[in-house]
N, C-alpha and C positions, 0 to 999 in steps of 0.2 A: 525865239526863246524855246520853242516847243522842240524844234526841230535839233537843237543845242539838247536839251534835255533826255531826249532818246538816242542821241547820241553817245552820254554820259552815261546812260541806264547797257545801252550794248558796251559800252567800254567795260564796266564793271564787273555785267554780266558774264563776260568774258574772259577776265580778269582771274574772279572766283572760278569758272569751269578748269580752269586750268591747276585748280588743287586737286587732290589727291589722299583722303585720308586713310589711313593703315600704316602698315610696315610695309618697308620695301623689301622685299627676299633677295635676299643674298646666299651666294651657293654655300650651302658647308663646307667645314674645313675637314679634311682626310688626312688623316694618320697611315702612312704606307712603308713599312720596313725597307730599309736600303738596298735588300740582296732576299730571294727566297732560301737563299743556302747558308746563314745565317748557323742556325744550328744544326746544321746536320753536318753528321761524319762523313768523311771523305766516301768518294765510290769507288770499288774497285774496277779496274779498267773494261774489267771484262762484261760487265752489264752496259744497257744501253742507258746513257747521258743525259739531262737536260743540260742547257744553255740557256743565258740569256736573251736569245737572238728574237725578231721579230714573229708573230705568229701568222701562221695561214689561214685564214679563214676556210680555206680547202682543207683542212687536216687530218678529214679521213684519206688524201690524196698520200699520208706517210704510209700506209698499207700497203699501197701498189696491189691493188686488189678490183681489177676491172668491175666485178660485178658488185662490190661496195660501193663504188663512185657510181655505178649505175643508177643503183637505188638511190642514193645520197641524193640523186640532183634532179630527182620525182618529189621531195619533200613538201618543200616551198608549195608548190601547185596540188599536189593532190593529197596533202593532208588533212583532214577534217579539224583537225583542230585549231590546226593555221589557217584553213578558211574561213572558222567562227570568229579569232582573234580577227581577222579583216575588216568581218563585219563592226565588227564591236571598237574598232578603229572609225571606219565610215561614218556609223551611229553617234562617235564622241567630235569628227567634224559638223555633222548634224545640229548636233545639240551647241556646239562654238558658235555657227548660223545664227541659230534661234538667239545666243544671249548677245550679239553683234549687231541685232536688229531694232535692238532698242536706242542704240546710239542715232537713228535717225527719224525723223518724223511723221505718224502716220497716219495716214491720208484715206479718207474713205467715202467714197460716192452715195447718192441716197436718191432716191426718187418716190414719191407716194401719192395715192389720192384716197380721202378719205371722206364719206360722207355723214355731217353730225347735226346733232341736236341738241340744243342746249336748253336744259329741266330750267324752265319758271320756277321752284319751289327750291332751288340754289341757289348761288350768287346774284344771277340774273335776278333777282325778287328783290337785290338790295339795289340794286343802279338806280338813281333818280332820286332816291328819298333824302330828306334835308331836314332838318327841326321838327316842332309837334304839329305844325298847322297841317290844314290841308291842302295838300301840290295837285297839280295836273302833270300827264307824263307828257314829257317834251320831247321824248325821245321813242317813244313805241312800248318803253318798257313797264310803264305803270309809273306810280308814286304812290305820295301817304296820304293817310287819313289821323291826324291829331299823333302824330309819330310814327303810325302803324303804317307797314307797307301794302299796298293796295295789288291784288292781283297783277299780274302782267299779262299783256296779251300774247307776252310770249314771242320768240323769234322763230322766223320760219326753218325746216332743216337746208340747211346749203352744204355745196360742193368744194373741196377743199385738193386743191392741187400746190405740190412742195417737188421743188427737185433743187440739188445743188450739192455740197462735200461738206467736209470737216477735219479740222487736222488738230492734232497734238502732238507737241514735244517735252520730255522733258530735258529740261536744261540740264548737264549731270554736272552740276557744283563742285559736290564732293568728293567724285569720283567713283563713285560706286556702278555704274555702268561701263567704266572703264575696270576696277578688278572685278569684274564679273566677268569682262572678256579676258582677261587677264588670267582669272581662273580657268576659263575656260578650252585657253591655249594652255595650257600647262596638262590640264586633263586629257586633250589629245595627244599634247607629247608623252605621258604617262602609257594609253592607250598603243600610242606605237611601239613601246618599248615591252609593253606585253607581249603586241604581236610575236617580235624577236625572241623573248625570251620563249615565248613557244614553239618558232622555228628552232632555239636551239635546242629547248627538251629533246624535239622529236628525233631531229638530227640525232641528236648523242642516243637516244633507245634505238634508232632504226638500225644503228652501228653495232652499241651492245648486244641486241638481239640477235643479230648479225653473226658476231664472234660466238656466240654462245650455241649458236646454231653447228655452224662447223667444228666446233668444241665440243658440242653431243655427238655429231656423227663421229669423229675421230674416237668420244669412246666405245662408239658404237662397234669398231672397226678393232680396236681392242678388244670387248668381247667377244667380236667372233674369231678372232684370234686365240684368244684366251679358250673359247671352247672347241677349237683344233687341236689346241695342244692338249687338254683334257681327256678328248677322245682319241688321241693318239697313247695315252696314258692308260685310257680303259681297256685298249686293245692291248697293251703292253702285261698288263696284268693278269688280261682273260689268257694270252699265250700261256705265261709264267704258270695259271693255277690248272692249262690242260696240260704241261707241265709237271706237274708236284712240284711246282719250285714256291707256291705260296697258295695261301686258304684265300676263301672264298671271302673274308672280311676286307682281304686287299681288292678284289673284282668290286663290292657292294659300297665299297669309301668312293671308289673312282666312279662309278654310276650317280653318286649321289651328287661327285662332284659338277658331271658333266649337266645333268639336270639341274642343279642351283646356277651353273653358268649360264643354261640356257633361257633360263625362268627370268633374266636381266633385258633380255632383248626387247621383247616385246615395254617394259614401261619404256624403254634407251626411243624407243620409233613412234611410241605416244608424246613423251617429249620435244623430240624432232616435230613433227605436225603442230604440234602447238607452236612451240618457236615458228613454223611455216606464218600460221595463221597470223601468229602475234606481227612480224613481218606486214603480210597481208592488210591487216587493218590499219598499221602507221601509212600504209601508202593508199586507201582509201576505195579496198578492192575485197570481194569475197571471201572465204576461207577455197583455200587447196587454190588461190589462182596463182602462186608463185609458185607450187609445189614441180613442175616440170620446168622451172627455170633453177632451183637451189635444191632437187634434189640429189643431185649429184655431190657426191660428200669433196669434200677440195678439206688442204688443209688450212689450222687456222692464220691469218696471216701473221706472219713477226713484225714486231716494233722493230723501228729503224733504231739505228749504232748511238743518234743523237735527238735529242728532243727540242724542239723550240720551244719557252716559255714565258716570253719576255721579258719585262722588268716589274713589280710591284705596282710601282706608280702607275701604268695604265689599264690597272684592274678595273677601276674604279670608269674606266673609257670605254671597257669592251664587255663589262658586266649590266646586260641588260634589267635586269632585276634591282639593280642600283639608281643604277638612269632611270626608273622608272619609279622607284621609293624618292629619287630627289623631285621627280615632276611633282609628287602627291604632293611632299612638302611645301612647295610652290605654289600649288591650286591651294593649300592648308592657309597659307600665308594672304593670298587673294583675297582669300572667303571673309579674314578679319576686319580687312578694310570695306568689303561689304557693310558687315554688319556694324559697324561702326558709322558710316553713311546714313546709315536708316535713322541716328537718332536726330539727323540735324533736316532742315525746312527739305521741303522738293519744292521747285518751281517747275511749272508746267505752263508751256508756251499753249493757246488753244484756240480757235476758230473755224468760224464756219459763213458760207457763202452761199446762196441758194436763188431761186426764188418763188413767189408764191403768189395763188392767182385762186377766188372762186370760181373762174371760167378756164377751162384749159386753153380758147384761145387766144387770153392774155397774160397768157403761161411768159411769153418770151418778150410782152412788155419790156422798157424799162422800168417802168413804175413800178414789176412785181418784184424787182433786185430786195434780196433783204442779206443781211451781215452781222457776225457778232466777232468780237476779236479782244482776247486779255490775259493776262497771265493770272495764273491762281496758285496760292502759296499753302502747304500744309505741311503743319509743323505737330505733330507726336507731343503729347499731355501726359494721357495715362493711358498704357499696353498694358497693365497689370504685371509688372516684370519682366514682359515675354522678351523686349528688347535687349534688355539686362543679360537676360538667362543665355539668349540667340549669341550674347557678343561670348558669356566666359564657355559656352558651347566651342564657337570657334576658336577662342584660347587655347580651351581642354585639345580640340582635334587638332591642332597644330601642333603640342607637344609632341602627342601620339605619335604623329607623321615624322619628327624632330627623332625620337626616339628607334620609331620603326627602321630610319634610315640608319643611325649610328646602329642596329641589331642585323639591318643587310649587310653593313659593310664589313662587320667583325665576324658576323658570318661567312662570308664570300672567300676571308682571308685564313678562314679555320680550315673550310674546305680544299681549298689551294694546298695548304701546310698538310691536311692530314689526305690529300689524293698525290702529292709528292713524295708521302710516307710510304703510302701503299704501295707505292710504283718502283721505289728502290728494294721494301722490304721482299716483297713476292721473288724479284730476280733473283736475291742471295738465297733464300728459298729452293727456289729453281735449281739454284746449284747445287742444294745438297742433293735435291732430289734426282738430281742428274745419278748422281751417285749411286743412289741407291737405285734405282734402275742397274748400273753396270754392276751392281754387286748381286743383285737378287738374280741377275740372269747367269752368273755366272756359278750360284749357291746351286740353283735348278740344272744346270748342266750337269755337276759334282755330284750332286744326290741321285739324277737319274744313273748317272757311269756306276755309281756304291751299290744302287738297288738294283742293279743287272747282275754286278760282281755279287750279290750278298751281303755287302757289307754296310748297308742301309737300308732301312725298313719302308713301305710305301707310306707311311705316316712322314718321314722326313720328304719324300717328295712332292706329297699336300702341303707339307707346311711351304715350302718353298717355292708353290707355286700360286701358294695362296698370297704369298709376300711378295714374288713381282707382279700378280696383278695388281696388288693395291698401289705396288710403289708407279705401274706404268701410269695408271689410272690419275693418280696423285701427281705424277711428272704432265698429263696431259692436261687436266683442269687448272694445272699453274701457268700452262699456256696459254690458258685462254682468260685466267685472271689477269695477266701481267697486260694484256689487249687491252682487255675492257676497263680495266684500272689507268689505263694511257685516255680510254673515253672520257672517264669519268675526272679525271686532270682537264683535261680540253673544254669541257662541260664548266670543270669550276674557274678554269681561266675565262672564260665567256667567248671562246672563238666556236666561230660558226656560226654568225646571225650577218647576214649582207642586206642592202638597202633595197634590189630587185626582188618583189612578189609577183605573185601574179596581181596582172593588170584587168581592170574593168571592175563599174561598182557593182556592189552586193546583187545588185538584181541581174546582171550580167552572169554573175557567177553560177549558172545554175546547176543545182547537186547532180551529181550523178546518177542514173538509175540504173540498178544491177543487174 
């Protein structure tokens, strides 16, 4: 019957472990428009396209720009902040460990000797005594006198030797060591989904910085253009006035102009350096260490004819920032069933096995075997609320998390829509300003042919020299917008994050010294 009975009590036990109290999480539902070309106006043929078609995760590889791929594929490995997110990935394995370790039972060694004395004027002063008569001590330890206890002679100090273990488990009933790992996978998938979203930050800045770099130099490469043809204008004019063909107010406009041309340069190559440096520290490296590898001005690269963008629906697949507000949601969801666990019994499996000896050489007797072995049950009365407060706590954060997600995902799809915006409006842009480029160059030829003939003043050749460089100027920065605006599409589709990082843990990884 005994043996029947703990057999009944492990059935049960059993039985009950395999509940589970909280909410199950289940994935949200997504909202994802059928086409991103929905409302927008047709494109004219002559800009370059998106499509529906698959995305690369190489997609700075549409540049065709050797030395952008180069950099690109240093990211991963030598970025500081993709090697913090690593850590901080490791740390959230770590910490899944630690809450996984409670699902099993634990086991702990002891061994001690201790030598003791036990005070007559304690317990030891009541042993023996019995009614009011007068007793003799039968046992060493004294007795009474008319009730009263009579001195003890007291026990001698002895030698106390213990060795053996002890274990406990808690049975998890409820479940609540189960969503605790539960939360706590979820929180490392959260974790790795950071990582990525910071491989793809960096990614998409190491590019834009990139473009804007070779986008300074080009206007760099304009103003000194710009102050060739200025001083070819001042020279024009100092002829004309040793000449008498014009006053000295035409010589003192063209000086003024070539010195505000040239007063451009010097912030145009401060810029440049800084772009260097900015560069420099995305890949995890000193200031001026890239400068003999991009200081070579190149131009900026072009968008290719067609763009890949794929379809809506897999936003939600390739957007790390998403995938990582649904892990949160997840752990959010875990935490309730936690806290919900905590208000019902724990039982705790617990024993201990030893043995114990006043002589250490009968330490390894049988006779010194001793054992204790029982389940112990504790069941929650009164927390003062705390419990209460702990469950609508993880209610409240589970909204949050509920919330946060539905605000990444409507976000994610603003930015798609309004980096699709940017990327068509700039090129029609572009084209006007193509224009006026051909037209301002062609205005400065006219004006210089009329101010040779006389029949235009050098004020109309300032003016029209001061309108193609703003229009060149204005034509090259849209270059290098309509780039960085292709990045910044790429960024909000979430391409660019791959499953290889660098390998080996945190403590492997050691920082670089400069």
């Amino acid at each position: 019957m005994s043996s029947v009975r703990v057999a009944c009590a492990a059935a049960a036990i059993s039985l009950l472990a395999g509940c589970t109290v909280g909410p199950n999480f289940a994935e949200p539902s997504l909202f994802a428009p059928s086409s991103w070309f929905a409302s927008r106006p047709p494109q004219p043929r002559t800009v370059s396209l998106t499509a529906p078609e698959p995305i690369d995760p190489d997609w700075w590889k549409l540049f065709n720009d050797p030395e952008l791929v180069d950099l690109e594929r240093q990211i991963a490995a030598a970025n500081l902040s993709v090697r913090l997110a690593t850590i901080r990935l490791a740390e959230s394995r770590y910490e899944r460990g630690v809450a996984a370790a409670d699902q099993f039972p634990g086991v702990n060694g002891n061994a001690s000797y201790t030598r003791e004395k036990v005070s007559t004027e304690g317990v030891a002063a009541l042993i023996g005594s019995s009614g009011s008569s007068t007793t003799a001590s039968t046992n060493g330890l004294g007795g009474t006198t008319n009730g009263f206890p009579t001195p003890s002679p007291g026990i001698p100090s002895f030698d106390l030797f213990q060795s053996g273990f002890d274990a406990s488990w808690e049975v998890d009933l409820w479940g609540r060591v189960r969503r605790e790992v539960e939360s706590a996978d979820a929180s490392v998938e959260a974790s790795a989904e950071a990582r990525r979203d910071s491989l793809l930050s960096n990614l998409a800045e190491l590019a834009r910085d990139y473009l804007q770099l070779r986008g300074q130099q080009r206007d760099l490469e304009i103003v000194k253009q710009t102050l060739a043809s200025d001083q070819q204008s001042l020279s024009l004019t100092q002829e004309r006035q040793r000449g008498g063909l014009t006053t000295d107010l035409d010589v003192s406009n063209a000086a003024a102009e070539v010195a505000s041309t040239a007063a451009q340069i010097p912030n145009l190559e401060q810029q440049i350096a800084t772009t260097m440096n900015a560069l420099a520290f995305l890949l995890g490296e000193t200031p001026g260490a890239l400068n003999a590898k991009l200081q070579t001005a190149q131009p900026v690269p072009p968008v290719p004819p067609v763009i890949p963008v794929g379809v809506p629906s897999e936003l939600a697949r390739r957007r790390p920032d998403i995938r990582e507000a649904d892990a949160q949601l997840h752990a959010a969801t875990a935490d309730i069933g936690q806290a919900e666990a905590d208000f019902l019994p724990k039982v705790t499996l617990s024993g201990s096995a030893g043995l114990q000896s006043l002589q250490l050489k009968n330490l390894g007797n049988w006779g010194a075997k001793m054992y204790s072995i029982g389940p112990s049950i504790t069941l929650p009365i009164f927390e003062g609320g705390r419990l209460k407060y702990t469950l609508d706590l993880r209610k409240a954060q589970q909204q949050e998390a509920a919330v946060t997600y539905q605000q990444t995902v409507l976000r994610a799809f603003h930015e798609v829509d309004d980096a699709l915006t940017a990327y068509s409006a700039e090129q029609l842009r572009q084209r006007q300003l193509a224009t006026a480029v051909s037209q301002s160059s062609r205005t400065l030829d006219l004006a210089r042919q009329q101010y040779v003939q006389g029949l235009a003043t050098f004020l109309d050749v300032l003016t029209a020299e001061r309108t193609l460089y703003s229009a060149q100027r204005s034509y090259a920065d849209s270059t290098t917008t309509i780039s960085t605006n292709l990045v910044q599409l790429y960024k909000a589709l979430g391409g660019g994050w791959e499953d290889t990082f660098p390998r080996g843990a945190p403590s492997e990884a050691a920082p670089k010294l400069f």
